[in-house]
PQR file of N, CA, C, O and H, with PARSE charges and radii, in Angstrom:
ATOM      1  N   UNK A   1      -7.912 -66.439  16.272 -0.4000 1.5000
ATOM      2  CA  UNK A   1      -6.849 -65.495  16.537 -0.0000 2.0000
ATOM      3  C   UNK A   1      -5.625 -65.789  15.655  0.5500 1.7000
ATOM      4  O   UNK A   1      -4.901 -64.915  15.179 -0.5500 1.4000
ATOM      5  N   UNK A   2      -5.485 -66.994  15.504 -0.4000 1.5000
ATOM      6  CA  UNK A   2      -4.412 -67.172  14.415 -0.0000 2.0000
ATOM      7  C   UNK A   2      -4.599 -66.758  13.256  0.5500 1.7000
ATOM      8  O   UNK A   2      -3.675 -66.235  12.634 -0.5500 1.4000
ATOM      9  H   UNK A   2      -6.073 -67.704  15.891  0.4000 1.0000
ATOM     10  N   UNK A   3      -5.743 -66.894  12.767 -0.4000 1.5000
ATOM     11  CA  UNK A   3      -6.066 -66.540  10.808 -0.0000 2.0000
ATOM     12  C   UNK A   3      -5.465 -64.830  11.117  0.5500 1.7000
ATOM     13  O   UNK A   3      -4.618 -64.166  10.520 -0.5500 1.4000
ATOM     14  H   UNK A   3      -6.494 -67.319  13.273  0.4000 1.0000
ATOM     15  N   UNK A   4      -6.273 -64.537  12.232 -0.4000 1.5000
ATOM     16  CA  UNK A   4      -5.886 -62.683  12.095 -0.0000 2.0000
ATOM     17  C   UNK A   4      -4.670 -62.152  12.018  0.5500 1.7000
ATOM     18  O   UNK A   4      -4.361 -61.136  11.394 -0.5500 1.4000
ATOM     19  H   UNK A   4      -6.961 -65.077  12.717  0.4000 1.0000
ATOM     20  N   UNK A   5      -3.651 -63.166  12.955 -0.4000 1.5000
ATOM     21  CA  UNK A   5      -2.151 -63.145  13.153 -0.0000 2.0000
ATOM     22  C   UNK A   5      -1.218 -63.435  11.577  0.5500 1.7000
ATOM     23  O   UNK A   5      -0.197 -62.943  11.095 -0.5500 1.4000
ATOM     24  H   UNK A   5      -3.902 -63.991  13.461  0.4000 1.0000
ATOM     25  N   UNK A   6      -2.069 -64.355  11.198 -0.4000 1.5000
ATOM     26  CA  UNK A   6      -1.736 -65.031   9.793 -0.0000 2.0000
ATOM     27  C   UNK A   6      -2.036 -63.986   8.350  0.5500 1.7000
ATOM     28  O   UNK A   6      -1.383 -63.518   7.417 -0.5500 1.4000
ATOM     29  H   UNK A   6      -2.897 -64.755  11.590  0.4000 1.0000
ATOM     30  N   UNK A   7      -3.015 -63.982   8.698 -0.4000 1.5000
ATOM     31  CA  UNK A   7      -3.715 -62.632   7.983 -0.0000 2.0000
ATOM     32  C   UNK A   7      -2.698 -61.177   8.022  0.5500 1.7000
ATOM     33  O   UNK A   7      -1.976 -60.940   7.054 -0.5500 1.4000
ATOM     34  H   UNK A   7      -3.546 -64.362   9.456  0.4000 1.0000
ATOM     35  N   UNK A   8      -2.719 -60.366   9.072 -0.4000 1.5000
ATOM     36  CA  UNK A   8      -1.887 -59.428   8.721 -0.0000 2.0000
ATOM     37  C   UNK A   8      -0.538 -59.694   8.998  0.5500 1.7000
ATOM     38  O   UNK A   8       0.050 -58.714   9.457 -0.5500 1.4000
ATOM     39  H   UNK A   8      -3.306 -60.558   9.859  0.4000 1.0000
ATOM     40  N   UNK A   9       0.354 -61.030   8.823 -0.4000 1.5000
ATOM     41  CA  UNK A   9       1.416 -61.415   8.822 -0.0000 2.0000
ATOM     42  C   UNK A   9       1.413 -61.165   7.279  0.5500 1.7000
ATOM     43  O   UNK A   9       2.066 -60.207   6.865 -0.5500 1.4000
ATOM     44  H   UNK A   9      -0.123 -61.825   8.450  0.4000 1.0000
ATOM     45  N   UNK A  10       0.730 -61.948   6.398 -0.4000 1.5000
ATOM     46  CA  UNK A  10       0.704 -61.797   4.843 -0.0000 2.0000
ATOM     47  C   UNK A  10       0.814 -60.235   4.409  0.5500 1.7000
ATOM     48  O   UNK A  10       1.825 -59.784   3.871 -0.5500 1.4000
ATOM     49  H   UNK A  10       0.200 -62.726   6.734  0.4000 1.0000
ATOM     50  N   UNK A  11      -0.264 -59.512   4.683 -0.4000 1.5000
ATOM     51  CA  UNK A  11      -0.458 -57.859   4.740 -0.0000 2.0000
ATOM     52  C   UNK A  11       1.166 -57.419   4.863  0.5500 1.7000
ATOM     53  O   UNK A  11       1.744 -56.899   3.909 -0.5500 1.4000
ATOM     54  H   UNK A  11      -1.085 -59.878   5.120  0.4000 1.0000
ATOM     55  N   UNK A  12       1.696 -57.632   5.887 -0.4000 1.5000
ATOM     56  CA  UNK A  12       2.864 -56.770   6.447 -0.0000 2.0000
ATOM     57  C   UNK A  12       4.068 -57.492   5.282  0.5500 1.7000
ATOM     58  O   UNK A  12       4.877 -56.708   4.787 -0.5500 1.4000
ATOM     59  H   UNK A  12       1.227 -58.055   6.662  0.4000 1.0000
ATOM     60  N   UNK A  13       4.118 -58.576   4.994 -0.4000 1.5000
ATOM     61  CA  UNK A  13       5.038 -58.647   4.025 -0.0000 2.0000
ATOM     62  C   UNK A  13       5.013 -58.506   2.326  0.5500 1.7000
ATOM     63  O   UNK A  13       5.842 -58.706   1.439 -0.5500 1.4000
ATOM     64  H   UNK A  13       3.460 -59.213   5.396  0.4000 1.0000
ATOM     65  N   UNK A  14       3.614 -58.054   2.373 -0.4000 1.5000
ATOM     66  CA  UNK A  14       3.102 -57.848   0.810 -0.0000 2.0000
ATOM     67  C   UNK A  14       3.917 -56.153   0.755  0.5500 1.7000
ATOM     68  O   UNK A  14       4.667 -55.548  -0.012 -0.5500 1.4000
ATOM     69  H   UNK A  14       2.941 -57.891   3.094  0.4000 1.0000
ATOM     70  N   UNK A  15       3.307 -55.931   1.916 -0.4000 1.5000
ATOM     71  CA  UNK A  15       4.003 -53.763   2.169 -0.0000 2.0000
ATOM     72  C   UNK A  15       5.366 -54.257   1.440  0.5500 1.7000
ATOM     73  O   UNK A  15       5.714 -54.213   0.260 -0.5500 1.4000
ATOM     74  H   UNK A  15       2.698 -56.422   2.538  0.4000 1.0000
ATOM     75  N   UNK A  16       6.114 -54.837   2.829 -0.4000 1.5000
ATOM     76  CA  UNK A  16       7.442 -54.801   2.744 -0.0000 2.0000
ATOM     77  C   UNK A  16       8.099 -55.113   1.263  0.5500 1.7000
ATOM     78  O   UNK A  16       8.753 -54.241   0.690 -0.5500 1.4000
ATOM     79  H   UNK A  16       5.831 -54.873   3.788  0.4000 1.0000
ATOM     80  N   UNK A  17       7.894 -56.351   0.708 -0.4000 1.5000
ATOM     81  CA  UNK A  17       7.577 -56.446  -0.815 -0.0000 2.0000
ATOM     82  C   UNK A  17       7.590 -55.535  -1.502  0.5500 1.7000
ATOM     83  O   UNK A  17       8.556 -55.264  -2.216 -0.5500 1.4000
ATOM     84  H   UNK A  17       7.363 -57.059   1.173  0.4000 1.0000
ATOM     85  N   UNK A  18       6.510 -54.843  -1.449 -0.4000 1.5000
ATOM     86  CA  UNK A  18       6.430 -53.434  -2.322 -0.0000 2.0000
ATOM     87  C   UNK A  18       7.094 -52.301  -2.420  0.5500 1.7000
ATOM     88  O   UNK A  18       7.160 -51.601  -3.430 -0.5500 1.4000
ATOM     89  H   UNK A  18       5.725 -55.063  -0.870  0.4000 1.0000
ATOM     90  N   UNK A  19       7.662 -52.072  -1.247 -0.4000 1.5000
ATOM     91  CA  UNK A  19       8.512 -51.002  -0.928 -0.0000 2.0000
ATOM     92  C   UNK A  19       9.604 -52.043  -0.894  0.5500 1.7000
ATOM     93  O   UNK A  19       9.440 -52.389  -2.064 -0.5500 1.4000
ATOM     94  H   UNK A  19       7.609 -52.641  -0.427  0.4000 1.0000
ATOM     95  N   UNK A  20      10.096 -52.428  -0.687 -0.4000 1.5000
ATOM     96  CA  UNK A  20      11.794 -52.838  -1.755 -0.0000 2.0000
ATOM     97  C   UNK A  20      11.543 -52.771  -2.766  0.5500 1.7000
ATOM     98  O   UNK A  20      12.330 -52.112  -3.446 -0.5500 1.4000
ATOM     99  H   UNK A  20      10.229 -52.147   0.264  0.4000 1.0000
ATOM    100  N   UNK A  21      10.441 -53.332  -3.418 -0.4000 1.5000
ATOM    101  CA  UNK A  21      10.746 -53.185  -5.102 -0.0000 2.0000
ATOM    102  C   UNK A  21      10.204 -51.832  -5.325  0.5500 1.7000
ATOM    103  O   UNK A  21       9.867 -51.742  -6.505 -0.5500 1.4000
ATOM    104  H   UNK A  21       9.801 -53.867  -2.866  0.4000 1.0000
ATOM    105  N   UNK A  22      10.035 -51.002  -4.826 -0.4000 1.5000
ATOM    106  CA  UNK A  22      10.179 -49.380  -5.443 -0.0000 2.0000
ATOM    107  C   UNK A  22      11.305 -48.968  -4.875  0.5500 1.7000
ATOM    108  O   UNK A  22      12.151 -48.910  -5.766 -0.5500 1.4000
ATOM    109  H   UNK A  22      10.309 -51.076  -3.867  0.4000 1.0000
ATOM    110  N   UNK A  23      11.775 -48.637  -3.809 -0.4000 1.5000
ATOM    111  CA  UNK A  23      13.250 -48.480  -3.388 -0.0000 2.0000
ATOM    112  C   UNK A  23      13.922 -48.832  -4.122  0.5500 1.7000
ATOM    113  O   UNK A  23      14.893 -48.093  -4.285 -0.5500 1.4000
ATOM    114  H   UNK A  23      11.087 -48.684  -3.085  0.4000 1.0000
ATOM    115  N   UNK A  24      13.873 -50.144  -5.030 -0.4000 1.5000
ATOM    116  CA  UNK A  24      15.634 -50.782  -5.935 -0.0000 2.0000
ATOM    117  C   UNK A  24      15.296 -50.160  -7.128  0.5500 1.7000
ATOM    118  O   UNK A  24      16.269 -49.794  -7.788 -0.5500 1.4000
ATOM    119  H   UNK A  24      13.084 -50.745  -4.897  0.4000 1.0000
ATOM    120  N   UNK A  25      14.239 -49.941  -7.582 -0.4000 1.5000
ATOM    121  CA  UNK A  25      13.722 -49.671  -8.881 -0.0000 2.0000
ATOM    122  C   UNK A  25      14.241 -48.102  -8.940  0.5500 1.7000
ATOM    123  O   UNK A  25      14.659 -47.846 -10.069 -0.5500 1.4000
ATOM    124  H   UNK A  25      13.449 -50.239  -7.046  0.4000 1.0000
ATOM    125  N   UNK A  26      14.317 -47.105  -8.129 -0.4000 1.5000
ATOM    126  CA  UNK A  26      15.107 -46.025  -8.843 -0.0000 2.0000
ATOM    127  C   UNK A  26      14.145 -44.996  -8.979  0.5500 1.7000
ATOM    128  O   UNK A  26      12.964 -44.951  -8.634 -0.5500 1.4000
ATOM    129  H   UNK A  26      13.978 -47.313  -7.212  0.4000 1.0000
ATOM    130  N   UNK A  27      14.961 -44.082  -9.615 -0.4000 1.5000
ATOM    131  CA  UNK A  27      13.976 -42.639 -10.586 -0.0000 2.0000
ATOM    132  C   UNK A  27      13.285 -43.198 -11.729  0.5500 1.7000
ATOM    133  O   UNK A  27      12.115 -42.852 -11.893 -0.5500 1.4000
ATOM    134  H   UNK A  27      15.920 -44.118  -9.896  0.4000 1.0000
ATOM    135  N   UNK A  28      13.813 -44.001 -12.541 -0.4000 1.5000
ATOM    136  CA  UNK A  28      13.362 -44.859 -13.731 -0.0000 2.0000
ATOM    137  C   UNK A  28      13.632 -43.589 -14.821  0.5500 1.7000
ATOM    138  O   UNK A  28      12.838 -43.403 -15.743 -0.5500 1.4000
ATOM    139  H   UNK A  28      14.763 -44.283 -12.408  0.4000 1.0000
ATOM    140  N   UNK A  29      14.908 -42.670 -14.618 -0.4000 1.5000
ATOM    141  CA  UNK A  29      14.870 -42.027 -15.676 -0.0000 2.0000
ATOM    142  C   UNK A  29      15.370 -42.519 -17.398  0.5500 1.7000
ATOM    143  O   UNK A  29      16.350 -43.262 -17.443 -0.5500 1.4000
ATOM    144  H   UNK A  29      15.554 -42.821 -13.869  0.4000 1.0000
ATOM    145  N   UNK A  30      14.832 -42.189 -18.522 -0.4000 1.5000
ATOM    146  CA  UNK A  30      15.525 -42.806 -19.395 -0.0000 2.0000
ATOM    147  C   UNK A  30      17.079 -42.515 -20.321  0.5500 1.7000
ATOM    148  O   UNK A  30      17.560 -41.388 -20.205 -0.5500 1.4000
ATOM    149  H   UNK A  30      14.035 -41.585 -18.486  0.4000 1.0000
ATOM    150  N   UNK A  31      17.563 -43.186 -20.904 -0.4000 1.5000
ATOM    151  CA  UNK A  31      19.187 -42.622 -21.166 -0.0000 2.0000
ATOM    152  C   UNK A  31      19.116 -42.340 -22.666  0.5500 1.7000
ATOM    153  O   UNK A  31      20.110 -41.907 -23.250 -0.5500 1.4000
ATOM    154  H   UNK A  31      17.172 -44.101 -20.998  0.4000 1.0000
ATOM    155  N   UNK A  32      17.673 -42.633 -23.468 -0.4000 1.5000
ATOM    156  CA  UNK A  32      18.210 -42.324 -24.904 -0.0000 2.0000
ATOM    157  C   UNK A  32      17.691 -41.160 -24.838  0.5500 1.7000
ATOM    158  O   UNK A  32      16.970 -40.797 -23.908 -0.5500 1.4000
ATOM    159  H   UNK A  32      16.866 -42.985 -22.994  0.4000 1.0000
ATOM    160  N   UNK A  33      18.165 -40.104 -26.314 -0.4000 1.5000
ATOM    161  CA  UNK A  33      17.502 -39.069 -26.758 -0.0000 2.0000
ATOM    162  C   UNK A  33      16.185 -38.728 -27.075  0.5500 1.7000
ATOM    163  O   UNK A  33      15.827 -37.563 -27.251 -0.5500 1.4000
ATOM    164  H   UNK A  33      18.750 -40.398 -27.070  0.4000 1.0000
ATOM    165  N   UNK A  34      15.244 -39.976 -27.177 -0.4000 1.5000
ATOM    166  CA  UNK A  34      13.985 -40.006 -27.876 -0.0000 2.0000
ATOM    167  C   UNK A  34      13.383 -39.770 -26.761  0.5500 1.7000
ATOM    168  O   UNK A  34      12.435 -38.988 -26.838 -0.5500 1.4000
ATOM    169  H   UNK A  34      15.535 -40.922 -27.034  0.4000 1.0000
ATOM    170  N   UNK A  35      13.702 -40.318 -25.464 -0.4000 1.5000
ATOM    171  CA  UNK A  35      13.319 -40.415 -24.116 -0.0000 2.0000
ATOM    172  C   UNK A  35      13.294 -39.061 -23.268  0.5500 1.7000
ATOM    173  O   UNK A  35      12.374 -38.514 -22.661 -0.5500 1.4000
ATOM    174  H   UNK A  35      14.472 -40.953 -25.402  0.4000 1.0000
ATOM    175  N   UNK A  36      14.496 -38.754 -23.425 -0.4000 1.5000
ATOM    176  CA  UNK A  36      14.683 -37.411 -22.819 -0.0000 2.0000
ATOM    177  C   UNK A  36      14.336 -35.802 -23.227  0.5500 1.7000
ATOM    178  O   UNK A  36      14.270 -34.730 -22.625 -0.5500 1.4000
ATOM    179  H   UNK A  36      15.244 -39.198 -23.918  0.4000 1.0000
ATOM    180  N   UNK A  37      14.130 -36.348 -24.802 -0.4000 1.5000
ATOM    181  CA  UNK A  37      13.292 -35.284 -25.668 -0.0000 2.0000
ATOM    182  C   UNK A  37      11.354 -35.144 -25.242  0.5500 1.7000
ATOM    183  O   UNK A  37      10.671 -34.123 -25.172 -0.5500 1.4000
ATOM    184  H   UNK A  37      14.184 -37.218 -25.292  0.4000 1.0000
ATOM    185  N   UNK A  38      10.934 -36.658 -25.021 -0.4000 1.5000
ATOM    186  CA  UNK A  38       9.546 -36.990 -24.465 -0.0000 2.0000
ATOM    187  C   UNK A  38       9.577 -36.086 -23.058  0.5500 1.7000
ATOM    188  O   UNK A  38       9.193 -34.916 -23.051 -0.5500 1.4000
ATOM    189  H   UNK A  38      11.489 -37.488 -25.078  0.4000 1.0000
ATOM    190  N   UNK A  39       9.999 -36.657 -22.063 -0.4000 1.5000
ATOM    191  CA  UNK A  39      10.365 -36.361 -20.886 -0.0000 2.0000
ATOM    192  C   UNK A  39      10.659 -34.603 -21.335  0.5500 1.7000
ATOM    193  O   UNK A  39       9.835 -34.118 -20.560 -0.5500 1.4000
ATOM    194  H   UNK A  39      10.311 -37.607 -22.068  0.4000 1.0000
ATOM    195  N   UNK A  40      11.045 -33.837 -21.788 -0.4000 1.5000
ATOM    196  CA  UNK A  40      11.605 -32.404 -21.571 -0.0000 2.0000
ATOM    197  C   UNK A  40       9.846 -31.869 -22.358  0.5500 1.7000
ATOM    198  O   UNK A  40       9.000 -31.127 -21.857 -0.5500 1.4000
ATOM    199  H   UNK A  40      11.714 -34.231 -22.418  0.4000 1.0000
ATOM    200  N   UNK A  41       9.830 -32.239 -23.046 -0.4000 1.5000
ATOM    201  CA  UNK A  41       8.147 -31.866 -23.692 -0.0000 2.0000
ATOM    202  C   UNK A  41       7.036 -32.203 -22.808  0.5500 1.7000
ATOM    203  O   UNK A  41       6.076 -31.435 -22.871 -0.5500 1.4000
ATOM    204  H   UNK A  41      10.517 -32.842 -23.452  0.4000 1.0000
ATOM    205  N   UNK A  42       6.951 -33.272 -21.926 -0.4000 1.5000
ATOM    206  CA  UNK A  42       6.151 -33.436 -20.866 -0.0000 2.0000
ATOM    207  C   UNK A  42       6.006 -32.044 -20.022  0.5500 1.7000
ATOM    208  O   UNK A  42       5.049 -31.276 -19.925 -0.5500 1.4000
ATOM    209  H   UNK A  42       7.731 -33.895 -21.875  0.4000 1.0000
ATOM    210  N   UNK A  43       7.459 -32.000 -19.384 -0.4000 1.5000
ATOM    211  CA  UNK A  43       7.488 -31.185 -18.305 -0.0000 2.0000
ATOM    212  C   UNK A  43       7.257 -29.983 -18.835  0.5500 1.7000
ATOM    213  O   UNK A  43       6.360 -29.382 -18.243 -0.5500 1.4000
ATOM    214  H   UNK A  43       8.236 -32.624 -19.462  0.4000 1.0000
ATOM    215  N   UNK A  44       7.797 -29.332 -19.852 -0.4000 1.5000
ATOM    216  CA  UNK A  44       6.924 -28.474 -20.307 -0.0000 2.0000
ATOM    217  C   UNK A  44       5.725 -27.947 -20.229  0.5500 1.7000
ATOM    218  O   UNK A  44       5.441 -26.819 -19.825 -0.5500 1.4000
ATOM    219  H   UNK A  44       8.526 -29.820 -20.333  0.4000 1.0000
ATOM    220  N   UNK A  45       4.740 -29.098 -20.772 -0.4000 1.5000
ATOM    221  CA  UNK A  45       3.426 -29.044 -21.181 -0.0000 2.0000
ATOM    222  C   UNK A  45       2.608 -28.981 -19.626  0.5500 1.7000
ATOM    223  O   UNK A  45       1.519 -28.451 -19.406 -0.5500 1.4000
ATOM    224  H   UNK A  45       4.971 -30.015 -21.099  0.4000 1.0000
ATOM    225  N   UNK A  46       3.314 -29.547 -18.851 -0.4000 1.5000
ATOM    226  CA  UNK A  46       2.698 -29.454 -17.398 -0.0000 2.0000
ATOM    227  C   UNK A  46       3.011 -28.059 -17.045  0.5500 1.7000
ATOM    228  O   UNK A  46       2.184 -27.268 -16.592 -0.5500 1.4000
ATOM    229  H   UNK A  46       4.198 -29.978 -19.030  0.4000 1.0000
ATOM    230  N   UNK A  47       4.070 -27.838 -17.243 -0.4000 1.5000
ATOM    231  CA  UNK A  47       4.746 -26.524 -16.355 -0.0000 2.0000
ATOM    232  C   UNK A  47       3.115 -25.303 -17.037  0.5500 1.7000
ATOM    233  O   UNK A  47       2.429 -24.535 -16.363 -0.5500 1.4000
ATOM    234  H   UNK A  47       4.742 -28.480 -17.612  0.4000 1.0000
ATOM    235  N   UNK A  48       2.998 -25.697 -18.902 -0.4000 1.5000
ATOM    236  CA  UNK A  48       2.030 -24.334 -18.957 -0.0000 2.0000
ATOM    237  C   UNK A  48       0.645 -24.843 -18.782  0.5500 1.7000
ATOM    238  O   UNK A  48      -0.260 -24.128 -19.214 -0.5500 1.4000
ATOM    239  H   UNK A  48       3.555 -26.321 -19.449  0.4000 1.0000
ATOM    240  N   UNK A  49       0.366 -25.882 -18.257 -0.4000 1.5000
ATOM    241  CA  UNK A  49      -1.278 -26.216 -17.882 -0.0000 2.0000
ATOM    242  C   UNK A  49      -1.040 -25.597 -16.433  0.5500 1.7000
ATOM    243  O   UNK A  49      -2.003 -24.949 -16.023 -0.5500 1.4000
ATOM    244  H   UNK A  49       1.101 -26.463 -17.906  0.4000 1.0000
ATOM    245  N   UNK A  50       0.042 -25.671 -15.591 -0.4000 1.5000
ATOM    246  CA  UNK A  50      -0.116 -25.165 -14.057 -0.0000 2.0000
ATOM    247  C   UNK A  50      -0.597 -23.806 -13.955  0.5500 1.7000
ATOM    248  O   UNK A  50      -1.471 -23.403 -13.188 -0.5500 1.4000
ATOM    249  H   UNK A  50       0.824 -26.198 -15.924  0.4000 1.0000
ATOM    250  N   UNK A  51       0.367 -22.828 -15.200 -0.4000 1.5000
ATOM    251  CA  UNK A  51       0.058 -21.863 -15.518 -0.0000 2.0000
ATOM    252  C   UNK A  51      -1.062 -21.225 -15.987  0.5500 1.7000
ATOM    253  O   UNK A  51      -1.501 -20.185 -15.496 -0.5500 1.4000
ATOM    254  H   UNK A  51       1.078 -23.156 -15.823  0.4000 1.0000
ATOM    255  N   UNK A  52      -1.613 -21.895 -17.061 -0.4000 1.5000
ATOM    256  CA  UNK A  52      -2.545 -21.889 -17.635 -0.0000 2.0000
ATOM    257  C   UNK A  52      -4.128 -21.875 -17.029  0.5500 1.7000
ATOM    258  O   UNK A  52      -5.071 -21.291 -17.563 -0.5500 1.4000
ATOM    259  H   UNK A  52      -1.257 -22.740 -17.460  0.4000 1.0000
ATOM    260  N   UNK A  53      -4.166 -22.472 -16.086 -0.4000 1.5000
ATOM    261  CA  UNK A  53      -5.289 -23.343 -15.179 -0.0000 2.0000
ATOM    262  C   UNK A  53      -5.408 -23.070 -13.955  0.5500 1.7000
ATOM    263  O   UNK A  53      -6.449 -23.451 -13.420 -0.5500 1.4000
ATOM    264  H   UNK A  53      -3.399 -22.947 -15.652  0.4000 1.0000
ATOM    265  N   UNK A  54      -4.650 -22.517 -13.329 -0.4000 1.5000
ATOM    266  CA  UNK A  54      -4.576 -21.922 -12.015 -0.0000 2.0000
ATOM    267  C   UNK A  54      -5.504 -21.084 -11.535  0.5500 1.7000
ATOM    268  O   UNK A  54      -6.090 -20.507 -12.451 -0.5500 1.4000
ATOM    269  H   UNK A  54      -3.805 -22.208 -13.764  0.4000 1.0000
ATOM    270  N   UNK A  55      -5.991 -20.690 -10.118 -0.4000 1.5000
ATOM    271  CA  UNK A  55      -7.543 -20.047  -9.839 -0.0000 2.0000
ATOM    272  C   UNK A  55      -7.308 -18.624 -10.370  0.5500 1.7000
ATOM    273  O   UNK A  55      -8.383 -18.050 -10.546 -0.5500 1.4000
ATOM    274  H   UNK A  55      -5.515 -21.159  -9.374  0.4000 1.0000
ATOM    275  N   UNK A  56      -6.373 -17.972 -10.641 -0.4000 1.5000
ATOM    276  CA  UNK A  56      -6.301 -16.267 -10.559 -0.0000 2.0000
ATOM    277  C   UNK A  56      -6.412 -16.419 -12.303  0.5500 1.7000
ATOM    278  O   UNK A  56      -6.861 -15.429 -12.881 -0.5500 1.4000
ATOM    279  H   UNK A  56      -5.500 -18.438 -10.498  0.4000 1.0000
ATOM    280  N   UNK A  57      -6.095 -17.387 -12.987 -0.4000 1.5000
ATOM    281  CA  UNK A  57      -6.300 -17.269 -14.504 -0.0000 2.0000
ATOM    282  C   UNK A  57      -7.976 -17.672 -14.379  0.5500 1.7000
ATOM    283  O   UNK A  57      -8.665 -16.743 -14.800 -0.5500 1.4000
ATOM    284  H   UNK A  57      -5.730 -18.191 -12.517  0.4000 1.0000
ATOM    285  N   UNK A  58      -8.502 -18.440 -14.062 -0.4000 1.5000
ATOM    286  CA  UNK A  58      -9.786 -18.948 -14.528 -0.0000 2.0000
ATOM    287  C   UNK A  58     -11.211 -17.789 -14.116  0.5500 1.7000
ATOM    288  O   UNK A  58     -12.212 -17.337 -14.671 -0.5500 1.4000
ATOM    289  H   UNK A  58      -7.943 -19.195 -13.720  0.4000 1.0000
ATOM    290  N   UNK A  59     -10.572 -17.713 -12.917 -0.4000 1.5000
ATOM    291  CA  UNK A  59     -11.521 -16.804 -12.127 -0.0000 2.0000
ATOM    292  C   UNK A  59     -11.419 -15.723 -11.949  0.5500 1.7000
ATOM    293  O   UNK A  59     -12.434 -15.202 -11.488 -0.5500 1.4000
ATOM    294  H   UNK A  59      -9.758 -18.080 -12.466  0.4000 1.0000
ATOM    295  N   UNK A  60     -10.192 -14.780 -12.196 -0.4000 1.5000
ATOM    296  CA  UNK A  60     -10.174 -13.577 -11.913 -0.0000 2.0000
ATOM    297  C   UNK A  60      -9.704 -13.063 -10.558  0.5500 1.7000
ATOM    298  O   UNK A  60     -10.077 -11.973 -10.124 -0.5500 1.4000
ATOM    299  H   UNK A  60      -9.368 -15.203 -12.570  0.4000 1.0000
ATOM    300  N   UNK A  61      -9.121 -13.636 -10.094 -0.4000 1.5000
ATOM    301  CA  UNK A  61      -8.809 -13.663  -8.222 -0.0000 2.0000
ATOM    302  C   UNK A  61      -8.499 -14.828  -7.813  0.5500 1.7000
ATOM    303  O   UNK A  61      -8.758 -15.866  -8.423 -0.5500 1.4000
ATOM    304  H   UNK A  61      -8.819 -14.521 -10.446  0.4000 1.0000
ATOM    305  N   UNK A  62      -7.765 -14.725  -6.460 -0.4000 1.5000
ATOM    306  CA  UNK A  62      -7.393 -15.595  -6.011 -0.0000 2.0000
ATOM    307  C   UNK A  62      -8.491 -16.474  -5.304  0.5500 1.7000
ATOM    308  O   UNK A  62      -9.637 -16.087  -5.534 -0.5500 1.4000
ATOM    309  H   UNK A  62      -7.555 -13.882  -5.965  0.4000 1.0000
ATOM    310  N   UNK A  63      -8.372 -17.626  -4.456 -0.4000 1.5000
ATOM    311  CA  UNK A  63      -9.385 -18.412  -4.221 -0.0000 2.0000
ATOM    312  C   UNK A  63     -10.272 -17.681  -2.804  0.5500 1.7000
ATOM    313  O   UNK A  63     -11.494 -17.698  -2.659 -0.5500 1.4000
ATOM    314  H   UNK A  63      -7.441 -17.941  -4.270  0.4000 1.0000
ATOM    315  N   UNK A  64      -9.337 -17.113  -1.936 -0.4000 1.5000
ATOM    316  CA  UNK A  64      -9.638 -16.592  -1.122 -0.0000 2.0000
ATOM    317  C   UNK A  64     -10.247 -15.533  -1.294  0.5500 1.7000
ATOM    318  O   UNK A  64     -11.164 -15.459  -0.476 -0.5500 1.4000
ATOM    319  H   UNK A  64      -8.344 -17.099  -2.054  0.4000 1.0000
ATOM    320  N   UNK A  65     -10.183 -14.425  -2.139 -0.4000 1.5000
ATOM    321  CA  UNK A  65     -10.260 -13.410  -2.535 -0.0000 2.0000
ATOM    322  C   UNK A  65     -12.297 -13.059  -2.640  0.5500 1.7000
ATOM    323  O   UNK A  65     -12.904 -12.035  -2.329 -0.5500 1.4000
ATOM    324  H   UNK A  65      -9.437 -14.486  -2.803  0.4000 1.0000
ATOM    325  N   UNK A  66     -12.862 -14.457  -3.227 -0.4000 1.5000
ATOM    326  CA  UNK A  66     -13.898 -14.473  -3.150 -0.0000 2.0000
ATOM    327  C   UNK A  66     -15.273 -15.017  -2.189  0.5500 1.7000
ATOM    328  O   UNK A  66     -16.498 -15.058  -2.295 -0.5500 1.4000
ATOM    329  H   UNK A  66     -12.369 -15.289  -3.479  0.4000 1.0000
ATOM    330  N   UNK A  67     -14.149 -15.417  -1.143 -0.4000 1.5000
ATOM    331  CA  UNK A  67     -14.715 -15.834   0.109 -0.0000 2.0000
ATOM    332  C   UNK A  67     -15.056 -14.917   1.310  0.5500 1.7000
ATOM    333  O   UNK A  67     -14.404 -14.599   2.305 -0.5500 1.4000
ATOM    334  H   UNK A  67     -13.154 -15.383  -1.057  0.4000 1.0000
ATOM    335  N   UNK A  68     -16.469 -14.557   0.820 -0.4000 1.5000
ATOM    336  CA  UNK A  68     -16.757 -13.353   1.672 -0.0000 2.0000
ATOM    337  C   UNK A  68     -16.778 -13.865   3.092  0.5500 1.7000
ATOM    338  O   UNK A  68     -16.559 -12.871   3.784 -0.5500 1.4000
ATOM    339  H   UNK A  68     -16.998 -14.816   0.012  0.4000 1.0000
ATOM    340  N   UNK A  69     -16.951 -15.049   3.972 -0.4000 1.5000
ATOM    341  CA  UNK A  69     -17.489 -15.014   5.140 -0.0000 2.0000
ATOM    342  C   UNK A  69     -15.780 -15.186   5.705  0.5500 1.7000
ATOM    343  O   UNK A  69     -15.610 -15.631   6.840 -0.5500 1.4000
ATOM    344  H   UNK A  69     -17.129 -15.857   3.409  0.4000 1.0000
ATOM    345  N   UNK A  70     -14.703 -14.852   4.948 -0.4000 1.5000
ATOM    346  CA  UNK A  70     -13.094 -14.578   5.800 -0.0000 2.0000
ATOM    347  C   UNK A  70     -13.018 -13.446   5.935  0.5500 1.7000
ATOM    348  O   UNK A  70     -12.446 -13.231   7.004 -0.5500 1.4000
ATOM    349  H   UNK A  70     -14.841 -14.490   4.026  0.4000 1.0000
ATOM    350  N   UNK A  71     -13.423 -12.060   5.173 -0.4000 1.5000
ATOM    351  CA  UNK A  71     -13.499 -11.158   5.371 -0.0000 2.0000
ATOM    352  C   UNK A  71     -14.056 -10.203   7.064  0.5500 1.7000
ATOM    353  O   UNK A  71     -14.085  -8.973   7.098 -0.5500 1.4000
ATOM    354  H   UNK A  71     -13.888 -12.235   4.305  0.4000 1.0000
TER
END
């Protein structure tokens, strides 16, 4: 009964551990131009794959649309 007590005593402070060090750590945004030029071309490129890739572009309809047994 102790190893188990001992055991998720370790567990519960590895969490805790982890979540402070993402809590202090931030947005992690960056401050130079090279950074924020990367970062603005990212979001971009996501914004037109969402677009791009989405069920009513691929398929012709929405997802539901072809689900006869909701009808």
């Amino acid at each position: 009964m102790i190893e188990l007590g001992v055991l998720l005593g370790l567990m519960a402070a590895l969490a805790v551990t982890l979540i402070v060090k993402l809590v202090r750590r931030g947005s992690g945004t960056t401050r130079n131009a090279d950074g924020l030029l990367i970062e603005q071309t990212r979001r971009v490129q996501a914004y037109n794959d969402r677009v791009s890739y989405n069920a009513n572009t691929m398929h012709g309809s929405s997802p539901t649309m072809s689900d006869n047994y909701r009808s």
